[in-house]
N, C-alpha and C positions, 0 to 999 in steps of 0.2 A: 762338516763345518759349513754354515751360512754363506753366501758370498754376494757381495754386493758390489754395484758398479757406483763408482763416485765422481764426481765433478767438482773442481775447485776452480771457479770462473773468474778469468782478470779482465781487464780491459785491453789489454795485445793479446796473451795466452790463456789457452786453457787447459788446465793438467788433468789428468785422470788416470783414473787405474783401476784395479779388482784388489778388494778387501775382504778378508774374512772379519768374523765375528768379534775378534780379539783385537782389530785395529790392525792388523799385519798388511803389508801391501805385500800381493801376490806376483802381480805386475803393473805395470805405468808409460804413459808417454805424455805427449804435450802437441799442440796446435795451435795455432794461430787464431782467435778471437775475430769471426765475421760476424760484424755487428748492425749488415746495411737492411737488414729486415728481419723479422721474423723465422721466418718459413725457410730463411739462408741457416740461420742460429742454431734452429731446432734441428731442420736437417743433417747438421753437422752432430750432433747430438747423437740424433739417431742412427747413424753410420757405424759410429762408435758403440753404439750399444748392441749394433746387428752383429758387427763383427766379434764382438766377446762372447756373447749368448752362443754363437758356432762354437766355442770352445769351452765354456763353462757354466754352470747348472746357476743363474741368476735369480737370487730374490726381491729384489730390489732397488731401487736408484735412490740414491744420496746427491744432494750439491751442495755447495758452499760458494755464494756468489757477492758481492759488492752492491751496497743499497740498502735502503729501510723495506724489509720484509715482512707479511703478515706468514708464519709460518705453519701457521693451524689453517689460512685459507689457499695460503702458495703464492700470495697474488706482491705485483713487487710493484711496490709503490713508488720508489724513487730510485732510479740507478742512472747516474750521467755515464758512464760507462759504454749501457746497452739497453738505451732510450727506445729501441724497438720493443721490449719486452715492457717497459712500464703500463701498468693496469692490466697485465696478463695473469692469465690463472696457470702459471709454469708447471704446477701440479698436476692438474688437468689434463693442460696441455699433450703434457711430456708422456700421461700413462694413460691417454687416450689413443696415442701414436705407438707403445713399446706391449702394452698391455700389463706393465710393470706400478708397482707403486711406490711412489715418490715421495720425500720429505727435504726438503727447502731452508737454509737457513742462513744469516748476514756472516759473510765471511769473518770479521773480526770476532763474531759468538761463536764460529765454529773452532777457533783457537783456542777459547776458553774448553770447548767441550773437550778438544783434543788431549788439553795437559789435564785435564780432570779424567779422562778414559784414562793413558796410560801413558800420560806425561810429567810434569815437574810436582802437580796437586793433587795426585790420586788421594793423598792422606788430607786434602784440606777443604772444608765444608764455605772456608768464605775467604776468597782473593777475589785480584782483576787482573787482568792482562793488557797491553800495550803494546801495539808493532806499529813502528816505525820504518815506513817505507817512501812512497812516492804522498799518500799522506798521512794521517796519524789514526789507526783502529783503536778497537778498545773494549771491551767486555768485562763484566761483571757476574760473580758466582758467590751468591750469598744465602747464606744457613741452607744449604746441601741445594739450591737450586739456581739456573742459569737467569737473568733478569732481562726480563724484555721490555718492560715499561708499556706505559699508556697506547701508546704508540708503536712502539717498536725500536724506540729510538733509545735505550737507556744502554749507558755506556760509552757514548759516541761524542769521549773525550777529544774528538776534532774540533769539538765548536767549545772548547774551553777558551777565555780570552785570558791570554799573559802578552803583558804589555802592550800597551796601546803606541803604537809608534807607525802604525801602518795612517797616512795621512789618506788614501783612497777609500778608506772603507772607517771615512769620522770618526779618524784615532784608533778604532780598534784593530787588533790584529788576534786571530784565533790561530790554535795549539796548529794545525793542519798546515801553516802559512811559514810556521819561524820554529818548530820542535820536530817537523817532519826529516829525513834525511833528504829531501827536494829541496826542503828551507834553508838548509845548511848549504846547497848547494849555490841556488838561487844568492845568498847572500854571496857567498865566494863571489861568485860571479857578477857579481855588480859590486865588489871593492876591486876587481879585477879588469874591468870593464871588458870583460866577453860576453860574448853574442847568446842571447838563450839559448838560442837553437843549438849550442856547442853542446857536445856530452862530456861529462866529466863526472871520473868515479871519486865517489867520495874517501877512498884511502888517498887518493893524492892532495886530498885538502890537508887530512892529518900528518900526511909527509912533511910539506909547506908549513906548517905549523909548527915546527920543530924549528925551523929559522927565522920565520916571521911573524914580528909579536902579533902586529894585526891579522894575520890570518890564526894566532891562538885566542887573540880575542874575540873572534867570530865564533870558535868551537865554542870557547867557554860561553860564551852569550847562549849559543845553542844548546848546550849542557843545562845552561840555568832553565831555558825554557820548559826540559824535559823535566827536571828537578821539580819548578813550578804545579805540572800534571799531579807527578808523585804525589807530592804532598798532599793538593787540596783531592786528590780520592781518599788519599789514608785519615783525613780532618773526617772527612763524609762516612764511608763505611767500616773504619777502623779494621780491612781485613789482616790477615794471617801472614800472607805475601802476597808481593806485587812481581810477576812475570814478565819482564822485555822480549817483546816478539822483532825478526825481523832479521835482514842481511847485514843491517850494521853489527847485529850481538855477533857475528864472526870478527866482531875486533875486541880481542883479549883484556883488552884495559877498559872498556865501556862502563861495568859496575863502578870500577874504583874512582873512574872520573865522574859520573853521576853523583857518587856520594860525595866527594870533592865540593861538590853547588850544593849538596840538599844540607851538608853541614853549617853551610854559609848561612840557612836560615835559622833563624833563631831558636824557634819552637819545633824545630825539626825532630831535636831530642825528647820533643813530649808526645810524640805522636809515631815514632819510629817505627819502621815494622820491618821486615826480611825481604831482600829481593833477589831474584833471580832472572835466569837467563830461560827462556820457551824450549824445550826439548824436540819439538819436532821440526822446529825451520821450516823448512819450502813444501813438505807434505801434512801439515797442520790440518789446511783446508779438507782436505782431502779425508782424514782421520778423522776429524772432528764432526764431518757431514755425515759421515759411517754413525756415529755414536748419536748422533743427533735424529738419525732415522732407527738406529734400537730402541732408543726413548719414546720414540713416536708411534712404534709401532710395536711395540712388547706384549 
């Protein structure tokens, strides 16, 4: 069976592992994201790949990284992240130095590709998916195939604008700002008045919440925002299901309080569709860049 090395790149970590052909992870670890030049990036890269190749028969490298990507040229156009790689040919790059061949894809599409391999959508030709993290991803799979847009940029439900109440940015505020689990956060912490720099996990918000109305009022604001997303993709591509990606779906009640807000809108019921929770969590990236590089190279 095929085996492949994959990269799923964050902006602090980067995870990785060996995959076979089925999506299986064979093994995995994680690093720390050196992001002060190139030649630091890639190097790290390459370590990782010398040391696997010693112990297993490699056909190729997969990533899944953060940023508007051309994936057919490899070249990454925008990534605040890991501003050393922008206008890089990472494709190139990477199987110029490994001797390997490479295929490249936006982290949030490779979550789509992952529950489409052998995750929540194997059976469904047209969803979208949605993870909620530090900010709002998003991907689209429509009549049996993944959508990249003009650009590269389709799906990239972060620049959705629900409610305009951000005064810094001329009333607007987008999905990434006030729907993210950062948003939710960032709000606590300014009805709290704590310091940004403080860390705070978001179960203790929903603890807090349980006695304090205004700290339920902020979820629920945040809930409607996410609501808000749902809907107007389901208005637009009327799919099958919509998939919640992300560390918040580890809290049991998320569905039920979602649809809580999306019943609140009126035509909700004429537009309704099925949702669910992302099946692979934290190894998404990673799966999905595997499937993403069979597609590409079949």
């Amino acid at each position: 069976m095929q085996k492949y090395i994959a990269f799923d790149i964050g902006g602090t970590k980067i995870k990785y592992g060996v995959l076979n052909e089925i999506g299986q992870i064979i093994t995995k670890g994680e690093t720390n994201t050196r992001n002060s030049s190139l030649d630091i990036f890639l190097g790290d890269l390459q370590e990782i790949i010398r040391n696997y190749k010693t112990e297993y028969e490699i056909c190729g490298i997969a990533m899944s990284m953060p940023g508007v990507i051309n994936p057919k040229t490899g070249i990454i156009d925008i990534c605040r992240f890991l501003r050393c790689a922008e206008g890089i040919n990472i494709k190139e790059e990477l199987k110029n130095r490994t001797g390997l061949n490479v295929a490249i894809e936006n982290d949030a599409k490779c979550v789509v590709l992952a529950e489409k391999f052998n995750g929540a959508a194997v059976e469904n030709n047209n969803f979208a998916c949605i993870t909620l993290g530090t900010g709002v991803g998003g991907g689209l799979f429509i009549n049996g195939e993944l959508v990249a847009g003009n650009t590269f940029k389709a799906g990239e439900v972060s620049y959705m604008i629900v409610n305009g109440i951000n005064e810094g940015n001329k009333g607007f505020e987008i999905t990434n700002e006030n729907a993210s689990t950062r948003g939710l956060i960032n709000m606590y912490k300014k009805y709290k008045n704590i310091d940004k720099e403080t860390e705070i996990e978001g179960n203790i918000i929903f603890e807090e919440g349980k006695k304090d109305f205004k700290v339920k009022a902020i979820i629920n604001n945040w809930y409607r925002n996410i609501a808000y997303v749902v809907y107007n993709i389901c208005a637009m591509i009327n799919p099958e299901k919509i998939l919640i990606g992300g560390g918040i779906t580890s809290r049991s009640q998320l569905l039920d309080e979602l649809k809580v807000e999306l019943n609140e809108i009126p035509w909700w019921s004429d537009i309704e569709v099925e949702l669910g929770i992302c099946k692979h969590k934290n190894n998404a990236g990673m799966i999905g860049a595997v499937y993403n590089y069979i597609i590409n190279y079949k």
